[in-house]
C-alpha positions as CSV (number, residue, x, y, z in Angstrom):
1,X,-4.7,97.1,32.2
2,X,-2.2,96.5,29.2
3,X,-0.7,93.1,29.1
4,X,3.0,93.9,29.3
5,X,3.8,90.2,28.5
6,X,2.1,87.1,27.8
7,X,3.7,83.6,28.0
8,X,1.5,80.5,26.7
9,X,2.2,77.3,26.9
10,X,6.1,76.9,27.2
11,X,7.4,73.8,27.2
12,X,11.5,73.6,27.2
13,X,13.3,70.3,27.0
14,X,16.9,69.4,27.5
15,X,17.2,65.2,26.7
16,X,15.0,63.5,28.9
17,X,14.7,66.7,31.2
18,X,11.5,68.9,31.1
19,X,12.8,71.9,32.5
20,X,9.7,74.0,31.5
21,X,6.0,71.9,31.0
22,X,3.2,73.8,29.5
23,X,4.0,77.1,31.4
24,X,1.7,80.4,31.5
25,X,2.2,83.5,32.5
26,X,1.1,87.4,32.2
27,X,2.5,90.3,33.5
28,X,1.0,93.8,33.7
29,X,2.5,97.2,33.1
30,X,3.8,98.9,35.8
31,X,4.0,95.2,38.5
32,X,6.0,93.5,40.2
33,X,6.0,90.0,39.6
34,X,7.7,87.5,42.3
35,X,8.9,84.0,40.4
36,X,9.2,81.9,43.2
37,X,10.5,78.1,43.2
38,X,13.0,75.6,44.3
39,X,16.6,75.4,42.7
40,X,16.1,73.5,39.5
41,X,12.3,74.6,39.6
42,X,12.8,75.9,36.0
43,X,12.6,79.9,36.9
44,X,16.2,80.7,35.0
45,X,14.9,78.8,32.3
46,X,11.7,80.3,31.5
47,X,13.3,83.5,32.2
48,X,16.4,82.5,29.4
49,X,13.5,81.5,27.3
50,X,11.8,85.1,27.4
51,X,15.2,86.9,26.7
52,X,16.1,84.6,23.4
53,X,19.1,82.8,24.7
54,X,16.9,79.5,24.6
55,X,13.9,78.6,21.9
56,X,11.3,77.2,23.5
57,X,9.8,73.8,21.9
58,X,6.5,74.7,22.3
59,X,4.6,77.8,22.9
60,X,4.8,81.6,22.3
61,X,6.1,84.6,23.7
62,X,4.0,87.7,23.5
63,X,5.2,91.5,24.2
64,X,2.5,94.5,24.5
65,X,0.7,92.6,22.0
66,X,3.4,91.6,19.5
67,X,5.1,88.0,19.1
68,X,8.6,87.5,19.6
69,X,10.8,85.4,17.6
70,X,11.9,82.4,19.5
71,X,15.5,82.5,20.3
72,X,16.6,85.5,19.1
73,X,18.2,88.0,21.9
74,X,18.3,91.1,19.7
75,X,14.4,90.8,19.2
76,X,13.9,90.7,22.8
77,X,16.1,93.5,23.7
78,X,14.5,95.4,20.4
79,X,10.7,94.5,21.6
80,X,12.1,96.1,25.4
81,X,13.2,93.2,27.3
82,X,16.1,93.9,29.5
83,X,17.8,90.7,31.9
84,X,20.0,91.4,34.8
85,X,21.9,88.0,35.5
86,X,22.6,86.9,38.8
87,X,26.4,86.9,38.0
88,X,27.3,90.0,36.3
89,X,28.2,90.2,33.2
90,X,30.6,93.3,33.4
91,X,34.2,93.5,32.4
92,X,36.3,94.4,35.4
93,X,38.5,96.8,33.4
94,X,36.4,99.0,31.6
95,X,34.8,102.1,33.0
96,X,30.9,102.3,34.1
97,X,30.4,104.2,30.6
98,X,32.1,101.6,28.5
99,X,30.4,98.8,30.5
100,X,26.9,100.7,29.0
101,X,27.9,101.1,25.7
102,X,29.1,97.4,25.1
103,X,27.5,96.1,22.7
104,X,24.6,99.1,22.1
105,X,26.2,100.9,19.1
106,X,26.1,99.4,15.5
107,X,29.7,98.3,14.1
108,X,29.6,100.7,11.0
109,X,29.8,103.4,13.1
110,X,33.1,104.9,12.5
111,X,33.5,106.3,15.7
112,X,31.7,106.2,19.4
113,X,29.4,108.7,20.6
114,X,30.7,108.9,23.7
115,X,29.0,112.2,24.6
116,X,25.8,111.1,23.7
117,X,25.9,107.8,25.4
118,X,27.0,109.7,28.6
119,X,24.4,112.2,28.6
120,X,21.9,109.6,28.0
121,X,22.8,107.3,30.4
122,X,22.5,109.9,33.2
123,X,19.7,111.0,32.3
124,X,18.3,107.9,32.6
125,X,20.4,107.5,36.2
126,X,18.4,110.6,37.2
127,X,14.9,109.3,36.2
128,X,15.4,105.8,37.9
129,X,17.4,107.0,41.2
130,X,20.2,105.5,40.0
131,X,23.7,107.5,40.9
132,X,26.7,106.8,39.0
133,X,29.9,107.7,38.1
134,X,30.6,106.8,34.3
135,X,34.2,107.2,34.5
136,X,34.5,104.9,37.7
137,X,36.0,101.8,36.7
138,X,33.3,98.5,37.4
139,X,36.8,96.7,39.0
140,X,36.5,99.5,41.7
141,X,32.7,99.1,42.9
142,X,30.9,97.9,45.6
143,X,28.6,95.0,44.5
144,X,25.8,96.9,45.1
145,X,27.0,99.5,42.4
146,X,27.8,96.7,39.9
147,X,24.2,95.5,40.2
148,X,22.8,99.3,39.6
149,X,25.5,99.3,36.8
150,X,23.8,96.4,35.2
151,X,20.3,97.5,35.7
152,X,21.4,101.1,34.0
153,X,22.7,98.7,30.8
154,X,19.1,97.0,30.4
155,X,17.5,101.0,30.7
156,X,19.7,102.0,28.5
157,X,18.8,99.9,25.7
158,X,15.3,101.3,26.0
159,X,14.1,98.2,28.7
160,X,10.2,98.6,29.3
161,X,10.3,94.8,31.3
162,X,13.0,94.0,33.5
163,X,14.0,90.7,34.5
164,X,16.1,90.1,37.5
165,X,17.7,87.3,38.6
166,X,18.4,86.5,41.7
167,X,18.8,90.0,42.7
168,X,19.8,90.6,45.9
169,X,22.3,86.7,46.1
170,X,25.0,89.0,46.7
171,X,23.3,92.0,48.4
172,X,23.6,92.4,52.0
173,X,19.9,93.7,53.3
174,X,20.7,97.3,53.5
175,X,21.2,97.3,50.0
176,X,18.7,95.0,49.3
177,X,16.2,97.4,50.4
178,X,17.6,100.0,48.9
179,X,17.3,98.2,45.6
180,X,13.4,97.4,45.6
181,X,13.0,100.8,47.1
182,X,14.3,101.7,43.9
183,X,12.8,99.1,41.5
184,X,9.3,100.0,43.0
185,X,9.9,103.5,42.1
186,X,10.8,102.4,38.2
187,X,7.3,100.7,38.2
188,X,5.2,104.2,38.8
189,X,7.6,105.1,35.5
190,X,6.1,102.4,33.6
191,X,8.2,99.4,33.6
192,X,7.5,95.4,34.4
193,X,9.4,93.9,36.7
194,X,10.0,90.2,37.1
195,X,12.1,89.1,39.8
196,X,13.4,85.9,40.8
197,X,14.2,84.8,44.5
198,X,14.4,82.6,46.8
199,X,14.1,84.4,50.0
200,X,10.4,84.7,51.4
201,X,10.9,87.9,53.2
202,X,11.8,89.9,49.9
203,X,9.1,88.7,48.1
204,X,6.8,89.6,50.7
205,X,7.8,93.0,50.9
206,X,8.7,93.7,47.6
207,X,5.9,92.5,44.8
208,X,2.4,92.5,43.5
209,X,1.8,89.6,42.7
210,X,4.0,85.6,43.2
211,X,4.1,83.1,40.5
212,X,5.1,79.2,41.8
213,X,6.7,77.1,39.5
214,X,7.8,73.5,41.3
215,X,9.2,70.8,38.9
216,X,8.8,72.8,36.2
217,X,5.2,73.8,36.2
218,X,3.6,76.5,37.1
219,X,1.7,75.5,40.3
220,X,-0.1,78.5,41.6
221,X,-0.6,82.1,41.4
222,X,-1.1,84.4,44.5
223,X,-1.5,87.9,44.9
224,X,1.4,89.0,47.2
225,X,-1.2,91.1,49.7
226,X,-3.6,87.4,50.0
227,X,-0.5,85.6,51.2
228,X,2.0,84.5,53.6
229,X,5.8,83.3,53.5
230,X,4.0,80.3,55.0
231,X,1.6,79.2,52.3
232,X,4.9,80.4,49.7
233,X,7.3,78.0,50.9
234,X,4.7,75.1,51.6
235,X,3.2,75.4,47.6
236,X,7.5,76.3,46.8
237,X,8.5,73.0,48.0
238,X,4.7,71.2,48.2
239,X,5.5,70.2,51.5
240,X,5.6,72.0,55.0
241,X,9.2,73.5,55.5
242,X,10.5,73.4,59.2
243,X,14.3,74.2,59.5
244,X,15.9,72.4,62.3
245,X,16.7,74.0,65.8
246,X,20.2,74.4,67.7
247,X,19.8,72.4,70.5
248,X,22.3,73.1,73.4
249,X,25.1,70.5,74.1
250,X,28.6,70.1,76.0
251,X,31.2,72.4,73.9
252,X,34.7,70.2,73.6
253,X,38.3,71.6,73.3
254,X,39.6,74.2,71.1
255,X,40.3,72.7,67.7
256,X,40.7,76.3,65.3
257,X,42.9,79.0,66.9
258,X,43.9,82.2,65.6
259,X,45.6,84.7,67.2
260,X,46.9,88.4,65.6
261,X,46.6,87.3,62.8
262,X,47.2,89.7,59.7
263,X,46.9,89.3,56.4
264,X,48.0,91.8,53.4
265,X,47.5,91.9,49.8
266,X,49.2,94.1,47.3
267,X,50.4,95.7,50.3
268,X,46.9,96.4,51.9
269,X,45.8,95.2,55.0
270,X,42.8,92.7,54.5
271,X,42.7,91.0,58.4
272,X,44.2,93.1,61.0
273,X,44.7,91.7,64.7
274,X,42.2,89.4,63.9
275,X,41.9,86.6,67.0
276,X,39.1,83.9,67.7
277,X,38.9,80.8,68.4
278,X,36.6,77.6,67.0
279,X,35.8,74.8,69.9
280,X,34.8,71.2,68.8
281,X,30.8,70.8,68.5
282,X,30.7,74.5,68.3
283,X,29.6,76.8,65.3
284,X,30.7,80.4,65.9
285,X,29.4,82.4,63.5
286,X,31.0,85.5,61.6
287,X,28.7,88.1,60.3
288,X,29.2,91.7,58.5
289,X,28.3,93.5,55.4
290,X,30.0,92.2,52.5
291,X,33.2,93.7,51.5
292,X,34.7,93.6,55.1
293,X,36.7,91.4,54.8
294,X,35.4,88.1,54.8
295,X,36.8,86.6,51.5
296,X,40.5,86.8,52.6
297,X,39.1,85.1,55.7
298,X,38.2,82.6,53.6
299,X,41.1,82.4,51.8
300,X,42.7,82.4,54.8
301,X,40.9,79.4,56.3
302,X,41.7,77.5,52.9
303,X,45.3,77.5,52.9
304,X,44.9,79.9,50.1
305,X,46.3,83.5,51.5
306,X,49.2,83.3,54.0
307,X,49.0,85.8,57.4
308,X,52.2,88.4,57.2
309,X,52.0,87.6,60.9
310,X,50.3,86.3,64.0
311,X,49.5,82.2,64.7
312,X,47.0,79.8,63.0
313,X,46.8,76.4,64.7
314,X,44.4,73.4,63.5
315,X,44.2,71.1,66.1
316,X,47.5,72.1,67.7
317,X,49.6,72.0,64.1
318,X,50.6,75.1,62.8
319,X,48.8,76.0,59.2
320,X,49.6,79.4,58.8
321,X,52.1,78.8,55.9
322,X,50.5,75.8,54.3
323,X,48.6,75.8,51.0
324,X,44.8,73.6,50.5
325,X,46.2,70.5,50.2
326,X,48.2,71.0,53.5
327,X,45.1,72.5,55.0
328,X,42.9,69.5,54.1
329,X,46.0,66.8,55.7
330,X,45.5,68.0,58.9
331,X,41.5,68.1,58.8
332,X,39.6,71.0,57.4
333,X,37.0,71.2,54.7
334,X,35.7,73.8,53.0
335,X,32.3,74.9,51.3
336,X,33.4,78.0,49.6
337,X,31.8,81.6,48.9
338,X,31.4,81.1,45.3
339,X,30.4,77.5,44.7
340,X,30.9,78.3,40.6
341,X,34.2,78.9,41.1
342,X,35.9,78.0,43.8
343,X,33.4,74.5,44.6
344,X,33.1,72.9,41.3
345,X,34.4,72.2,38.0
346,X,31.7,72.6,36.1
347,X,32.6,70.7,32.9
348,X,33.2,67.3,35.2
349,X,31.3,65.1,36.5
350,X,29.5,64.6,40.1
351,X,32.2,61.8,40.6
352,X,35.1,63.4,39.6
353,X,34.3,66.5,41.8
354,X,33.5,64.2,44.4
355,X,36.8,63.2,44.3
356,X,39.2,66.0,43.2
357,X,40.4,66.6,46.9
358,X,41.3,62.9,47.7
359,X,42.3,62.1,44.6
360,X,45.7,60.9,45.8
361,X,44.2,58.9,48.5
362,X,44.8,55.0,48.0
363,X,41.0,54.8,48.4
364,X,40.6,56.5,44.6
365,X,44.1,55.5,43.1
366,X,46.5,53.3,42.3
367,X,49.7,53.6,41.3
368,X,49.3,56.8,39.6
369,X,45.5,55.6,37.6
370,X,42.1,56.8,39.2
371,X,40.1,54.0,40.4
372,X,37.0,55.4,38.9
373,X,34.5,52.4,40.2
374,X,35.1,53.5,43.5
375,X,35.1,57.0,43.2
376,X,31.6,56.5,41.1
377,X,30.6,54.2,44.3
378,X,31.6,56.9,46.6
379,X,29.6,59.4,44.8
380,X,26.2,57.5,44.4
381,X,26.8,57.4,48.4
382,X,26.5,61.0,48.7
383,X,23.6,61.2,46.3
384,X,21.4,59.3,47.7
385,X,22.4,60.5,51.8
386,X,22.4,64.3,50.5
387,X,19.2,63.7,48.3
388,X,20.7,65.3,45.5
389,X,18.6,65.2,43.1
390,X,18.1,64.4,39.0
391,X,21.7,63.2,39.2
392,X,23.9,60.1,38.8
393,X,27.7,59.9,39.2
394,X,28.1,60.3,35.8
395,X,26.0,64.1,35.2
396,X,28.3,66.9,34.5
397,X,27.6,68.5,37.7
398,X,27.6,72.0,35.8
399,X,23.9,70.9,35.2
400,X,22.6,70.8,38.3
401,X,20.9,73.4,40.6
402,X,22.6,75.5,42.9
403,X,20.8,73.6,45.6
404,X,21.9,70.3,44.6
405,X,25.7,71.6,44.0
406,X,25.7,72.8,47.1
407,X,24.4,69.3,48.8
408,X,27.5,67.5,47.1
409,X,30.0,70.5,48.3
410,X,28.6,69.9,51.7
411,X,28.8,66.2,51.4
412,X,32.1,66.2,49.7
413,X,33.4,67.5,52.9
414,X,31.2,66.0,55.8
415,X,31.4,62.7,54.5
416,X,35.7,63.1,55.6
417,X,34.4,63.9,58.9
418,X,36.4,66.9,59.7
419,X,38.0,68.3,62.4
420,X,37.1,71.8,61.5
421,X,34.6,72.5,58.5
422,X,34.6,75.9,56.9
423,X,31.0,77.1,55.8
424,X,31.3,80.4,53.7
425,X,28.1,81.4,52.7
426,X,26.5,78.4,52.3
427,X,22.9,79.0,51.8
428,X,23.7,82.1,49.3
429,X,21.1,81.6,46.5
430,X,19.4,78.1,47.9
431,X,15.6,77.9,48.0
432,X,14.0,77.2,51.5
433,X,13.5,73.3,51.1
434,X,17.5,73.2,50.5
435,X,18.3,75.9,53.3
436,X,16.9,73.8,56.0
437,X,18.6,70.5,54.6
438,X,22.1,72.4,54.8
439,X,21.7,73.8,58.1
440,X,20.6,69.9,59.4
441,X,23.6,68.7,58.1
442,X,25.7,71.4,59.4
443,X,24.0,71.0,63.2
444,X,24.4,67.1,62.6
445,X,28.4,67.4,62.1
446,X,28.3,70.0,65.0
447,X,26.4,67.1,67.2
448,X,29.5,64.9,66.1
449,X,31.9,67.5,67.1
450,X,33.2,69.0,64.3
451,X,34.3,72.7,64.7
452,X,32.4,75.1,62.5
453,X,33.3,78.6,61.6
454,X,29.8,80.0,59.7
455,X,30.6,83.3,57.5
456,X,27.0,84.7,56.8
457,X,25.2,88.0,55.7
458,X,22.0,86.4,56.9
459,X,21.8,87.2,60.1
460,X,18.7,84.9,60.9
461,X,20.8,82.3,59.7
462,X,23.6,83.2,61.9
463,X,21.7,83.4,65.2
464,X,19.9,80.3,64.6
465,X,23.0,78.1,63.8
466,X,25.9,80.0,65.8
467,X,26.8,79.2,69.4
468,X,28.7,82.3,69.6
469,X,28.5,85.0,66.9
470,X,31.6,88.0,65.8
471,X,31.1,90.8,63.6
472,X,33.9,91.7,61.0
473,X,34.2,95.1,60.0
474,X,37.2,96.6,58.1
475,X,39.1,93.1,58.9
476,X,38.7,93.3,62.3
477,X,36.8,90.4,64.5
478,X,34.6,92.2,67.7
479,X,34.5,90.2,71.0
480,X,32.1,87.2,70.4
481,X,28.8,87.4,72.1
482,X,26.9,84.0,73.0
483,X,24.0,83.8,70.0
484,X,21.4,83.7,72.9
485,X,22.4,87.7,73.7
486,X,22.2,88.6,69.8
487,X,18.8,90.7,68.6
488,X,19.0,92.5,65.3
489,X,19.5,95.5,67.1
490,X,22.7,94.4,68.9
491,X,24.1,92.6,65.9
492,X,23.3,95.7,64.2
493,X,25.5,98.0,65.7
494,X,28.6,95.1,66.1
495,X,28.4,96.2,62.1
496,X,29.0,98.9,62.0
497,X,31.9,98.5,64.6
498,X,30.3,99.6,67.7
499,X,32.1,96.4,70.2
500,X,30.8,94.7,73.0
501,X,32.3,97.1,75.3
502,X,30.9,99.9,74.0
503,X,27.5,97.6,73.4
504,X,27.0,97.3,77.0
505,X,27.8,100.8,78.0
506,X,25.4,102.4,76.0
């Protein structure tokens, strides 16, 4: 079988880090390679190394037969290496057609082909089962069709291995069996595939064959059909990976109310009628397919969008109209969707995002100056009682892992021991060994009596955290159901906004 791509021997160092050691890897033409590892494992890196945007200190790349210039982008998109990132890399306010050409024509050409690029691009849509709309502007699209958008960019440019990162972190599982549905089919076209992901399941279904990197080297090498998500997550972590159990417990007082609540933006309804209510030592746990409403929830929650009307209490105070720092006073934390941009500042340090939401505490200032010994104190604490890891107080936390973010987000607000603790997300894009250490810490501050509202598109995840569990669909909350009466099947049809009522009639 031809030899699509060889890596030997890649080493990649960043200071004292070795974020790749002596790595090797093949891939065939026409499979479906799984790169599986923990956040921080050294996957992205490897993968950054293949598509030129980092040189490798030791080591060579080969493609069908031919080396590749170390570092250089263009030769790996030239020798038919294509990358889809895990964030997109799309500009909101071009079309799907401009999007495409970005970047693919030569700048002496005095005008652009635009009928060319369009008839090539769905051609290539036709081949791959990939439906577009070229004039649909990217600001418009689903997720889903952003990610096909971005896959269509790499064909274009003539791709024949495809790297995908992260693919389905923002995918809801419909779609994300749509999607390898539709990358298997590329494959019996001729194309690689190398995905990266952390979710066991996927890989399972989805590929031929599962590479293991842990702390950077490459650990083992399974044929997807001689496995299990067992042996994966054990030789993923090189540990056995248990996540914790809900265990039953007296439920206190409510502490998060919300009742008709609406919420508009540029005149459009976001949350309509929405009502529920959040009980100290309770999670109740909101789940629906993304797009439904569940960022101006959010929002919402964080004192960032106002409700045109209805009531919003936090422990009997009225937050409806307040902004985050109000929200915070009277006892709510936050671990937000999008830890990149709404969790972290990436250019700081672990310490001074430890800090940036009591920073006008007495306990981290002074008349007006940051007491930064304490704050750096403070921070080593959560270090070392989140294990975050290959840190000090003093690393610009834009370096770390999207596991080990997440841990200092979570501690950040645990440590304050909230009232009410919003958790949006927050296992999107963590590797099993981090999973199960953010849903102990989440039942641990439910065991302490914190009120938690979960927002999740895993719906494994919401069953086996939730007490009670609502679907959102179209901004609207159903009737909560206790998490002991959800199935698949039930949850299923809350989805797509067939209620309780109707639930139990059928």
């Amino acid at each position: 079988m031809t030899k699509a791509l060889e890596l030997n021997g890649i080493t990649k160092r960043f200071g004292t880090l070795t974020a790749n050691d002596d790595v090797t890897l093949t891939l065939d033409q026409g499979e479906i390679l799984a790169l599986l590892g923990e956040n921080g494992a050294g996957k992205t890196t490897l993968m950054n190394i293949l598509f030129g945007h980092y040189a490798a200190d030791e080591g060579s790349v080969r493609v069908f037969g031919m080396d590749l210039p170390s570092g250089k982008p263009r030769a790996a998109i030239d020798a038919g290496v294509g990358m889809v990132h895990q964030h997109f890399t799309l500009a909101g306010n071009l079309t799907v057609l401009d999007n495409i050409m970005l970047g693919a024509e030569p700048l002496t050409r005095m005008r652009s082909a635009r009928a060319e690029a369009r008839e090539k691009l769905m051609r290539i849509a036709n081949r791959f089962g990939l439906p577009v709309k070229p004039e649909a502007r990217v600001s418009m699209l689903s997720v889903g069709e952003r990610q096909r958008v971005e896959i269509l960019k790499a064909l274009y440019r003539d791709a024949r291995i495809l790297i995908l990162d992260e693919p389905t972190a923002v995918l809801a599982r419909p779609e994300a069996m749509r999607l390898f549905e539709t990358l298997r089919d590329m494959t019996k076209e001729g194309l690689s595939l190398i995905f990266i992901s952390h979710k066991l399941h996927e890989v399972m279904a989805a590929s031929d064959r599962v590479a293991v990197l842990r702390g950077g080297k490459m650990v083992a090498e399974r044929k997807t059909s001689e496995s299990s998500a067992g042996e994966l997550a054990e030789l993923m972590v090189g540990r056995r990976v248990e996540r914790p159990v809900r265990q039953d417990h007296m439920i206190g007082a409510p502490v998060l109310v919300a009742n008709a609540i609406r919420v508009e933006d540029a005149g459009e309804s976001r949350l309509d009628d929405m009502s529920f209510t959040v009980h100290a030592g309770e999670i109740l746990g909101i789940v629906g397919v993304s797009g439904n409403g569940q960022a101006a929830l959010g929002a919402l929650l964080s004192g960032l969008m106002h409700p045109a009307k209805g009531e919003l209490t936090l422990a009997g105070e009225d937050i409806a109209a307040q902004g985050p720092r109000g929200v915070i006073r009277a006892g709510a934390g936050r671990v937000p969707e999008d830890r990149h941009a709404e969790g972290v500042v990436g250019d700081l340090s672990l310490w001074e995002n430890a800090v940036l939401e009591r920073l006008r505490t007495p306990e981290f200032s002074r008349r007006g100056f940051v007491r930064q010994s304490a704050a750096r104190a403070y921070c080593a604490e959560l270090i070392e009682r989140f294990d975050i890891r290959g840190a000090t107080p003093d690393t610009r936390i834009g370096l770390l892992s999207g596991g080990n973010m997440q841990k200092l987000i979570l501690g950040r607000v645990l440590a304050n021991n909230p009232r009410f603790v919003l958790a949006n997300q927050p296992t999107r894009g963590l590797d099993e060994g981090a999973i199960a250490a953010v849903h102990a810490e989440l039942l641990k501050a439910r065991a302490e009596g914190a009120a938690i509202l979960l927002i999740s598109e895993e719906l494994e995840e919401a069953v086996a955290l939730s007490d009670r569990i609502q679907a959102i669909v179209k901004g609207r909350l159903s009737k909560p159901i206790s998490a002991l009466e959800a199935n698949p099947q039930r949850l299923g049809l809350m989805m797509a906004g067939v209620w309780k009522e109707d639930v139990d009639a059928a």
